[in-house]
N, C-alpha and C positions, 0 to 999 in steps of 0.2 A: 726405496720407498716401502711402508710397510701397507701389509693387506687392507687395512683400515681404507689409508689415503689411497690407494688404486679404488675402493670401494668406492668413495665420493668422488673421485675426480670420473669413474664410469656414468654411477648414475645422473653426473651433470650433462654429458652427454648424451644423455639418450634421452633427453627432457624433450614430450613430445608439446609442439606448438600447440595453445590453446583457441578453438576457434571463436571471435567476439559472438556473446550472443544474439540470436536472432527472435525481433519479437512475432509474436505470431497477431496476424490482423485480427483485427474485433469487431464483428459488425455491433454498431450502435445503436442499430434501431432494435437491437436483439439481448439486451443487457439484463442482467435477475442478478438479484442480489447473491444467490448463493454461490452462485459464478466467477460472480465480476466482483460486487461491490465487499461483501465480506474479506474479501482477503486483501482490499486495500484498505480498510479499517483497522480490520492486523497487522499489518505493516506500517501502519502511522498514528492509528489513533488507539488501541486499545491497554498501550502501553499504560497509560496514563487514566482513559478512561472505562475502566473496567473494576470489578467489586464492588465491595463493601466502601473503601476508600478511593473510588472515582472522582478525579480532579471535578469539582464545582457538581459535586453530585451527577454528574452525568456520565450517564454510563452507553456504550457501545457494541453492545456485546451480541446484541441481536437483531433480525429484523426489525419488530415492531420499535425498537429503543432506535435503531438508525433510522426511520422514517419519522418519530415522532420528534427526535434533537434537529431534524432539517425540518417540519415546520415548527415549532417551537424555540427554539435556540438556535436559529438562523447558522444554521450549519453551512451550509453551502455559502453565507457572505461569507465565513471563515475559516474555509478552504481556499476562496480566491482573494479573501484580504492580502493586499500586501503591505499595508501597517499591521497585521495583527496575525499573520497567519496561521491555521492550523494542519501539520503542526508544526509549534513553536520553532522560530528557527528559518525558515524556507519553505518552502510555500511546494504543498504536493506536483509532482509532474502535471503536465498540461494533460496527459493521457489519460493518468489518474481521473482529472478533475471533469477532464469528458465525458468519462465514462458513468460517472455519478449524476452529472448534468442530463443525461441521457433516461438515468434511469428513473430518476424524478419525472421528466419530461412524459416519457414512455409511459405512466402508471406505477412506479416501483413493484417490479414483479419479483416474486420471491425465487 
């Protein structure tokens, strides 16, 4: 066998187990935008709505634009539509959507 194939048949073994992620608890009654809410807006929405060319002109990109799309552009019906979700596609995690639900609730804290 040549030193190559000794090479990768080592490193296959010594592939170390990967441990399943653990999520860390969130108190809810304690949610700010720049904590919580912003980084699942990156992660779902700002693909699409963000710049100059922002799906349906609406853009996500910062506090006062994600508080003013939830009450004006009924944001939060769709996140939890499930005819229409956003985003497109499947409908954000339940934790996700708690946590947003929270933060409207709470006063949207920045």
């Amino acid at each position: 066998m040549g030193s190559a194939m000794m090479i990768l048949l080592s490193q296959c073994t010594t592939t170390k187990k990967t441990e399943p992620k653990k999520e860390t608890p969130i108190d809810l009654s304690n949610v700010s935008y720049e904590t919580h809410v912003k980084p699942i807006m990156a992660d779902n929405c700002i693909g699409c709505h963000s710049g100059q060319d922002a799906a349906h002109d609406l853009r996500l990109e910062t506090y006062l634009e994600v508080k003013t799309a939830i009450g004006q552009h009924h944001l939060l019906d769709r996140i939890h539509s499930e005819d229409a979700p956003m985003p497109p596609g499947n409908l954000m995690p339940v934790l996700e959507q708690d946590i947003i639900d929270h933060w409207v609730k709470n006063g949207y804290k920045e």
